[in-house]
Every structure is written in structure tokens, then in C-alpha cells.
C-alpha positions in Angstrom: -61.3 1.6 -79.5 -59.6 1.7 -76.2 -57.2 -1.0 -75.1 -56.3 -1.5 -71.3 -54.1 -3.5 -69.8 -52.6 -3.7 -66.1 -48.8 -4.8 -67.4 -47.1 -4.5 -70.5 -43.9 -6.6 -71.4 -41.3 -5.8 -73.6 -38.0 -7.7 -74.4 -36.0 -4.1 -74.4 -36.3 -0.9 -72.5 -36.0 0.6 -75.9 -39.3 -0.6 -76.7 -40.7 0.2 -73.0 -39.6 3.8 -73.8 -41.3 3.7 -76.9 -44.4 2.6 -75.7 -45.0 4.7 -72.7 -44.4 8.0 -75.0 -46.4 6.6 -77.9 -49.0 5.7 -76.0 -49.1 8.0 -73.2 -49.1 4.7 -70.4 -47.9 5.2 -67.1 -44.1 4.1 -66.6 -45.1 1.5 -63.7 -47.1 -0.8 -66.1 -44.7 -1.3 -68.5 -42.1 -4.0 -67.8 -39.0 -5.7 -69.2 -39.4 -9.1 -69.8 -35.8 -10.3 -68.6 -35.9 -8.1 -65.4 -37.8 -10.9 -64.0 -35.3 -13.7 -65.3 -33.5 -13.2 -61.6 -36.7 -14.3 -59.9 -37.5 -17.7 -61.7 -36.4 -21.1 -59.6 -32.4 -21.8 -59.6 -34.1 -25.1 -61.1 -34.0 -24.5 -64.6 -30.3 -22.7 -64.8 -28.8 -26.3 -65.4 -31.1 -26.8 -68.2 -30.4 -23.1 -70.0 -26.8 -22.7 -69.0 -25.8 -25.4 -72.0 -27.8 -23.5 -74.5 -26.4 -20.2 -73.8 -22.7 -21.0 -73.9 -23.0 -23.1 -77.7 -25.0 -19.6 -78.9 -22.2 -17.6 -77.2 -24.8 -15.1 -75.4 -23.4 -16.8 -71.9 -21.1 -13.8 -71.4 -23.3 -11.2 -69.5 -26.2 -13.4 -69.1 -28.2 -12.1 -65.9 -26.6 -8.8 -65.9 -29.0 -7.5 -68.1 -32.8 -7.3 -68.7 -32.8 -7.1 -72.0 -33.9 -10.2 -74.5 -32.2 -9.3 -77.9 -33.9 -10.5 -81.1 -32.2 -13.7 -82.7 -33.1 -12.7 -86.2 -31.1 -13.7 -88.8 -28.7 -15.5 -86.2 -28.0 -19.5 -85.5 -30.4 -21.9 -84.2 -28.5 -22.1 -81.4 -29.3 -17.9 -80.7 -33.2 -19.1 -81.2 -33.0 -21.7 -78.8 -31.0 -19.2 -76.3 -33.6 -16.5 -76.8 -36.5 -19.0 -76.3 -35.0 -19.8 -72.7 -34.2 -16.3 -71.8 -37.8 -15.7 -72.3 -38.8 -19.1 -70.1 -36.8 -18.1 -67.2 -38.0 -14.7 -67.2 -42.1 -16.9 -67.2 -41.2 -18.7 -65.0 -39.9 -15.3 -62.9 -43.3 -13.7 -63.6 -45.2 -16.5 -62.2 -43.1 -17.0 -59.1 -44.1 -13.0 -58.5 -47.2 -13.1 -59.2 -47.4 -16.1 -57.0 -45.5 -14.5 -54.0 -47.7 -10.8 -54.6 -44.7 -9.1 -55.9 -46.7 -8.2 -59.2 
């Protein structure tokens, strides 16, 4: 079977890495989710700013592309994780809107 695909998304670069060696793909398809977190509407900052400082991933928020796994951590990390992964939608879709993607 052959599988295709023109992007790939990952929540680390660990797994990005991974991916492009195991499965010999070109390093331009494969993406990091959060890198696109900078992109999404100011909008919705107000709405995930609250969840992030009760789950205490505020600190360094932005500054990276990477969405860690909340396993085994509080609801409060779930919910965090959850709008990491929104805002970095919502940044997709404004790209691929705007023909950045």
C-alpha cells in the first residue's frame, strides 16, 4: 500500500524527525502543529490565556512549537493542550486561507 499525503502534522519535532527518516518523506511536508499557533487571529488569546495559566503551561507559551502530551496530568493540562492545538487550527486555516500553505 502506498500512502501519500501533501502535509504531515506533528505535535513535536521529535516526531517530525522521526517521521521523515522512518519514512523516507521530504522535510518540507512535514510540519509542527504549534508553529502555526502564531498565525491564528489575536481573537481567541483572551479565551486560552485563562486556561493556560490555572494548568501552569502559561510560562513559555508562544515561544515554542511544540504541543506536549498531557498524559497522566490535570484536567486543567487537557484542556490547555486542547487549546494549544485550536489556535494552532485556527493558524492553519488562516494560511491556507492567505496561500501561505
Amino acid at each position: 500500500m502506498t500512502w501519500q499525503a501533501d502535509l504531515i502534522f506533528t505535535m513535536t519535532q521529535g516526531q517530525a524527525t522521526t517521521i521523515c527518516k522512518r519514512y523516507d518523506v521530504d522535510s518540507h511536508k512535514v510540519i509542527v502543529l504549534g508553529s502555526f499557533a502564531q498565525a491564528a487571529p489575536d481573537a481567541i488569546d483572551a479565551q486560552i490565556a485563562p486556561l493556560l495559566q490555572r494548568s501552569g503551561l502559561s510560562d513559555g507559551f508562544g515561544d515554542s512549537a511544540e504541543i506536549l502530551d498531557p498524559f497522566g496530568g490535570s484536567i486543567e493540562a487537557y484542556q490547555a493542550c486542547a487549546a494549544q492545538i485550536r489556535r494552532a487550527v485556527l493558524g492553519v486555516i488562516a494560511a491556507l486561507l492567505n496561500g501561505r500553505l
